[in-house]
C-alpha positions in Angstrom: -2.8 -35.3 75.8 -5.7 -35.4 73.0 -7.0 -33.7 70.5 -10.8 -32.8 69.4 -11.1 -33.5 66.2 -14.5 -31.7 64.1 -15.4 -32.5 60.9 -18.7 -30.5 60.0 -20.8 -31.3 56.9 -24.3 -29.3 55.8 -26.3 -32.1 57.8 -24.2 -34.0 60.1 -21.3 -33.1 62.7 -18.5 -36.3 63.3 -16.3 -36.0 66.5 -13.0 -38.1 67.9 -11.2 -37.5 71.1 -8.0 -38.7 70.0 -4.1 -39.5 71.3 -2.6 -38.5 69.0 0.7 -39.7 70.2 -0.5 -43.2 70.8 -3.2 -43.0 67.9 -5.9 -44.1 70.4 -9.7 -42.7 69.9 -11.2 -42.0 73.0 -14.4 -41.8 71.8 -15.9 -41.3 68.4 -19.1 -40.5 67.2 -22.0 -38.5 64.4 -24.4 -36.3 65.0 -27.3 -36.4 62.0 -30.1 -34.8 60.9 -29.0 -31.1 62.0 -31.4 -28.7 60.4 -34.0 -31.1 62.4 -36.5 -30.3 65.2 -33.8 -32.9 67.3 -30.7 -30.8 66.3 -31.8 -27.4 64.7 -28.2 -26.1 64.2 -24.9 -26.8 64.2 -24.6 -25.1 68.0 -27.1 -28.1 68.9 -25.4 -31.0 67.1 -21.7 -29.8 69.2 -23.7 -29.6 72.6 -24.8 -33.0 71.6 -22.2 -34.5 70.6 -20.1 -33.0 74.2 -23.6 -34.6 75.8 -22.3 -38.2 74.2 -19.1 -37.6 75.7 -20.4 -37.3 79.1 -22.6 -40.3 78.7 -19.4 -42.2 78.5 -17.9 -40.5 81.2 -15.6 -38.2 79.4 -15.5 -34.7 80.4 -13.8 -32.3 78.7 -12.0 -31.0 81.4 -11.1 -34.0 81.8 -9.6 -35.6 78.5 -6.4 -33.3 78.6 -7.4 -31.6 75.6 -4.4 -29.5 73.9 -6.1 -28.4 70.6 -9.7 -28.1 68.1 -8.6 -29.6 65.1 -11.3 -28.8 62.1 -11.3 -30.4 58.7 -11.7 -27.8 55.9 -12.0 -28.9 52.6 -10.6 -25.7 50.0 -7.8 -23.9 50.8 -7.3 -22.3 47.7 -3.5 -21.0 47.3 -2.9 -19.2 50.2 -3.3 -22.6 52.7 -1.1 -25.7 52.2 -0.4 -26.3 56.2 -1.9 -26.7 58.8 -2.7 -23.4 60.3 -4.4 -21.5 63.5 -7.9 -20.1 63.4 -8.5 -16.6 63.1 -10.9 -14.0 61.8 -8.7 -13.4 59.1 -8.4 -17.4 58.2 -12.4 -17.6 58.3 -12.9 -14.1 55.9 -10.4 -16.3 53.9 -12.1 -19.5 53.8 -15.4 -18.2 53.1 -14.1 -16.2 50.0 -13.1 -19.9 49.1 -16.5 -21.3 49.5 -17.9 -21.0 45.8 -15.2 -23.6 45.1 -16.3 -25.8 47.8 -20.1 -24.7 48.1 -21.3 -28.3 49.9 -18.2 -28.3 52.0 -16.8 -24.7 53.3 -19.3 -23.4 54.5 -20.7 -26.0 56.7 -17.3 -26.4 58.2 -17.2 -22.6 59.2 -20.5 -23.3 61.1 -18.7 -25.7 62.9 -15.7 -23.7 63.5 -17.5 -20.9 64.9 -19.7 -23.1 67.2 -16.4 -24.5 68.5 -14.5 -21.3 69.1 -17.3 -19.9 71.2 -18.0 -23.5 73.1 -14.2 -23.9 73.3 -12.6 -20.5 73.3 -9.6 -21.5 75.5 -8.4 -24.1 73.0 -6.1 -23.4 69.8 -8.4 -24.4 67.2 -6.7 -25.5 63.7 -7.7 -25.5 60.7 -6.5 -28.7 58.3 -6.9 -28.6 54.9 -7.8 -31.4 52.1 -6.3 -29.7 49.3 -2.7 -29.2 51.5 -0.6 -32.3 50.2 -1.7 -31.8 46.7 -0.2 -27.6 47.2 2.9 -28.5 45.3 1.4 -30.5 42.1 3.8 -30.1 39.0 2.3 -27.2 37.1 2.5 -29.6 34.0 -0.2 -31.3 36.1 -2.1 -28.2 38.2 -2.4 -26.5 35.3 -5.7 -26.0 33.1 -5.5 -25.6 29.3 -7.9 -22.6 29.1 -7.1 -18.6 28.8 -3.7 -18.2 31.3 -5.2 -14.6 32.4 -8.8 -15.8 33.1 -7.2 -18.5 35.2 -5.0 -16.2 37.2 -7.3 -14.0 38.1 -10.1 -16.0 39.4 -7.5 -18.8 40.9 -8.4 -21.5 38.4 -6.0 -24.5 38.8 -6.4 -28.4 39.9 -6.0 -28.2 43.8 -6.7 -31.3 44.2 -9.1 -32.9 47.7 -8.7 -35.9 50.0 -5.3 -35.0 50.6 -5.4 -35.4 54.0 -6.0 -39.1 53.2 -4.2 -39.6 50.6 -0.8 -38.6 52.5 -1.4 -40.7 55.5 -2.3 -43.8 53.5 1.2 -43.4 51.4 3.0 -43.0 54.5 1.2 -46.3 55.7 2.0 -48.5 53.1 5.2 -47.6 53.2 5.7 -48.3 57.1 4.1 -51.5 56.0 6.7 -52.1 53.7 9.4 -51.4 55.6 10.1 -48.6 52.5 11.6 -45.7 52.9 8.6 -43.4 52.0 10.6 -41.2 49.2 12.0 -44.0 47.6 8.5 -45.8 46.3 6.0 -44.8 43.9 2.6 -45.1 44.6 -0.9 -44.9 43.2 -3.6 -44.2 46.1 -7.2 -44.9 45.3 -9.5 -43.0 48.1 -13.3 -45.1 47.2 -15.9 -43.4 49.2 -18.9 -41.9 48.8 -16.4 -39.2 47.4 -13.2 -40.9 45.4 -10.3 -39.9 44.0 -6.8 -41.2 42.8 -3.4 -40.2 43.0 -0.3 -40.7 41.7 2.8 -40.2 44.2 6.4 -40.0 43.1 8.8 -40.4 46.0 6.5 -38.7 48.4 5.3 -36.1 46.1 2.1 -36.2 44.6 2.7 -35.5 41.3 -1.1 -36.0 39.6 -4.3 -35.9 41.4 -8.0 -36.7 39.8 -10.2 -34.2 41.4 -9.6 -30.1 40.3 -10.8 -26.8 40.8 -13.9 -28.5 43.2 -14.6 -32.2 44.5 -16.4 -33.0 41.2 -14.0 -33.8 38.7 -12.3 -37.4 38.0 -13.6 -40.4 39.3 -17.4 -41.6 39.3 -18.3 -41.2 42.7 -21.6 -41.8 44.8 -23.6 -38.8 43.9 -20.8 -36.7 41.6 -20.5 -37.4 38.0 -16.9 -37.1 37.8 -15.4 -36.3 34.5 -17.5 -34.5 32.1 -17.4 -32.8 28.9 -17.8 -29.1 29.6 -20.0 -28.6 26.2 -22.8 -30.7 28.6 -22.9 -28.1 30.8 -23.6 -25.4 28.1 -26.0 -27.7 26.4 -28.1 -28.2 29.1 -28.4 -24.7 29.6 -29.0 -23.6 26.2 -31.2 -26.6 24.8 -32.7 -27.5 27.7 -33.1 -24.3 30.0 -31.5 -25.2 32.6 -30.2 -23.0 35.4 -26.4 -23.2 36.6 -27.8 -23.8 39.9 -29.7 -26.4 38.6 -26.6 -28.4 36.5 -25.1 -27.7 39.5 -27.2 -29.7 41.8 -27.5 -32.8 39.0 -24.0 -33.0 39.1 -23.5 -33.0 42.6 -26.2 -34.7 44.4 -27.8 -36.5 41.2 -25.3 -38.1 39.0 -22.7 -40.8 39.6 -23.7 -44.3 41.0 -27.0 -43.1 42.1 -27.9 -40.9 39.1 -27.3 -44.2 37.0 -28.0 -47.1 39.5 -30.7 -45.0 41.8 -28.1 -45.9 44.6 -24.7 -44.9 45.5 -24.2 -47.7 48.6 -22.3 -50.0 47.2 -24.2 -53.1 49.3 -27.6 -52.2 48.1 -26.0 -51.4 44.6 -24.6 -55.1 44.4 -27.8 -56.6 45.4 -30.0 -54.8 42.1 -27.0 -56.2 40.2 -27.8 -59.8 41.5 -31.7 -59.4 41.8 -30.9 -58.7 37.7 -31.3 -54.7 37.6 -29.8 -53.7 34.6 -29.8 -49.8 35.1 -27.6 -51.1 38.7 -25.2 -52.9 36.0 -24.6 -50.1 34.0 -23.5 -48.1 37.0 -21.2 -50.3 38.2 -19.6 -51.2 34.9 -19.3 -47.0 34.1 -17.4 -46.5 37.9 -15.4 -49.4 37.3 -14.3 -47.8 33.8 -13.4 -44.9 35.0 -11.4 -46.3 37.7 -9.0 -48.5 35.7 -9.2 -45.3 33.0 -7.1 -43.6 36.0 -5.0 -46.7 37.4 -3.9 -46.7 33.4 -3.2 -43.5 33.5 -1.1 -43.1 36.3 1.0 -45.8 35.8 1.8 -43.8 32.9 2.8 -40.9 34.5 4.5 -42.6 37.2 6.5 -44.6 34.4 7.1 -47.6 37.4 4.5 -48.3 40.1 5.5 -49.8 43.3 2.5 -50.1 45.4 -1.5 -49.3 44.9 -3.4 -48.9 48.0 -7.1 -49.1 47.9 -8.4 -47.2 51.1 -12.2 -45.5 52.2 -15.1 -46.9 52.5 -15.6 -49.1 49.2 -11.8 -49.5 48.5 -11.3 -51.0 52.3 -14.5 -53.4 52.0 -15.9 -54.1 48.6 -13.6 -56.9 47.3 -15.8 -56.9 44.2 -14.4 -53.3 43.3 -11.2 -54.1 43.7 -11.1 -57.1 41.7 -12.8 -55.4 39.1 -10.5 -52.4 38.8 -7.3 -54.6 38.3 -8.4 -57.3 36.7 -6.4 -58.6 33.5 -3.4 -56.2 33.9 -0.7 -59.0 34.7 0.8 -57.6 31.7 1.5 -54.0 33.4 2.8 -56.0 36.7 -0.4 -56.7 39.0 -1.5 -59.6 39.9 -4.0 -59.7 42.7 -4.5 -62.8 44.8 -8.4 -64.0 44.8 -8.1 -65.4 47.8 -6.2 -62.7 49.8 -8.4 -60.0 48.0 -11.3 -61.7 49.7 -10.5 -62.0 53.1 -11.8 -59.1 55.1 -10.3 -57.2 57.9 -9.6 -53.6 59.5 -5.5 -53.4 59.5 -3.4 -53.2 56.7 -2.8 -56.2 54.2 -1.6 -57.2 51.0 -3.8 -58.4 48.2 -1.3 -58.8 45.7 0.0 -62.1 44.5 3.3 -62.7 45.6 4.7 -62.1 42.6 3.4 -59.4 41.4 5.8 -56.6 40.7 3.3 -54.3 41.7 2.0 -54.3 45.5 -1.6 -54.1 46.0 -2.8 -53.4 49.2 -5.6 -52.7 51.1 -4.9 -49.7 53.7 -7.8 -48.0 56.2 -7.2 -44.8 56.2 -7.3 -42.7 59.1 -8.1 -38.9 58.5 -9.0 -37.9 62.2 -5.6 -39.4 63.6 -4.1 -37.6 60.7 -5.8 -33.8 61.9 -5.2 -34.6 65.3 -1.4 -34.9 65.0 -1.0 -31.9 62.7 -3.3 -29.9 65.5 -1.0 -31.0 68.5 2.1 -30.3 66.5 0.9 -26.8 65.5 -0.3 -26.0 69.2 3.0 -27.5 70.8 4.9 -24.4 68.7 
């Protein structure tokens, strides 16, 4: 039994044919450059990717394939659970896409393309705003006209959820904790990041909002803002929303500071002396331990903080930086541990330390492929 799982972006499709009883990847893959004279559309980049398959001799008739299981990024109010693929789902989403303009959409391109290549499958839809569905209104909640937000569905919905549920689930497993009896503070570094703060399995704070963009400095998104930018811009510089919209999306973060938002390169300009590269790096790291601070806060005790994605599973740097001197708040990481690399889950916390640092790859495919076969075995 396995499980497609799709995940479509504006210029790139990523595959896995995954057990998900066994949490083995069959095969695994990314299709680039669609919008190219290689892969025109996303219809191309699917038939290409089912061409990789058959290069390694998987057929999908083959692979025993129960369910389509499609990362969506927004679903607004009305989804918190996994759920089957309809017209009515997609007229849905795509009302959601202006809160998700760089995600949505692209991933209805995908859905489509797979429906009509797959139409014997159930295809299902998984959302990254579904953990976060049950936030504490003290915390969802936006301090701005109560009627203005009702009616255009203005709250934090909070994104990565996917991610962030499966890595709190991991680290307790790895603890041997019973999941609802540890708090936790989950830091998703990727080219997209995001914290959270989870009280006995319920994430009770989250740092992105309404869209992907607010909270922490990521690799092209500013992160947190003051709004009176936006109107400034606009007014004294005569600037378009589009326009803002773009800076603060593709433009701003580690690259709009640095002029690079991969980490590798970024630490290299900091040692070849590039001060602009420096300044980047010190503003992210800011902002990160602005949000670990916070969240202990709110969680009032902190059991465990799990670093997971791309830059929180390799860069040792960040995560030495981000918890560094805060012994006196009960973590202590361990230089040594901290630096030792590796792909499974480990500690990086002094043994000592009242609170447990780890390091914890998260797994977002295995995650949609579950939910999928669940929902299709109903």
């Amino acid at each position: 039994m396995t499980v497609l799982v799709v995940n479509s972006g504006s210029s790139s499709l990523k595959y896995a044919v995954v057990n998900p009883d066994t949490g083995e990847f069959l095969a695994d893959g990314i299709i680039e450059q669609i919008g190219s004279a290689q892969v025109p559309d996303h219809d191309a980049a699917l038939r290409a990717a089912f061409d990789e398959l058959a290069a390694e001799g998987l057929r999908l008739d083959t692979l025993g394939l129960v369910a389509v299981g499609h990362r969506v990024v927004h679903g607004g109010k009305t989804f918190y659970r996994p759920t089957l693929i309809d017209g009515e789902l997609i007229a849905k989403v795509k009302e959601l896409s202006p809160l998700a303009p760089l995600h949505n959409p692209p991933a209805l391109l995908g859905i489509d393309v797979a429906r009509r290549l797959l139409p014997d499958l159930p295809h299902v839809a998984v959302f990254d705003t579904a953990f976060f569905h049950n936030l504490p209104e003290s915390a969802a909640t936006y301090a701005i006209d109560r009627e203005v937000a009702e009616r255009w569905g203005i709250r934090r919905y909070g994104f990565h959820g996917t991610s962030h549920e499966y890595v709190s689930q991991q680290a307790a497993a790895f603890l041997g904790r019973p999941y609802d009896s540890l708090n936790q503070i989950v830091l998703h570094l990727g080219n997209g990041a995001s914290a959270s703060a989870i009280a006995g399995g319920r994430p009770v704070d989250t740092s992105m909002g309404l869209t992907p963009m607010e909270g922490l400095v990521m690799g092209t998104r500013s992160g947190d803002i003051d709004p009176g930018i936006i109107m400034y811009l606009r007014r004294s510089a005569g600037m378009g929303v589009e326009e803002i919209d773009t800076m603060l999306n593709r433009r701003s973060g580690v690259r709009g500071l640095g002029g690079e938002n991969d980490f590798r390169k970024l630490h290299a300009r900091i040692e070849s002396g590039d001060q602009d590269a420096q300044l980047a790096y010190d503003v992210y790291i800011h902002r990160l331990r602005k949000y670990v601070g916070a969240y202990l806060a709110v969680l009032g005790h902190t059991d465990v903080i799990s670093f997971t994605a791309g830059v929180g599973e390799n860069d040792a740097a960040v995560r030495r930086d981000a918890l560094a001197g805060l012994s006196g708040l009960g973590i202590e990481i361990d230089e040594a541990l901290n630096a030792e690399g590796g792909h499974e889950t480990r500690t990086i916390s002094t043994p000592d330390s009242p609170v447990t640092v780890l390091v914890v790859p998260t797994n977002e495919e295995l995650a949609i492929a579950r939910a999928s076969a669940a929902l299709a075995a109903r």
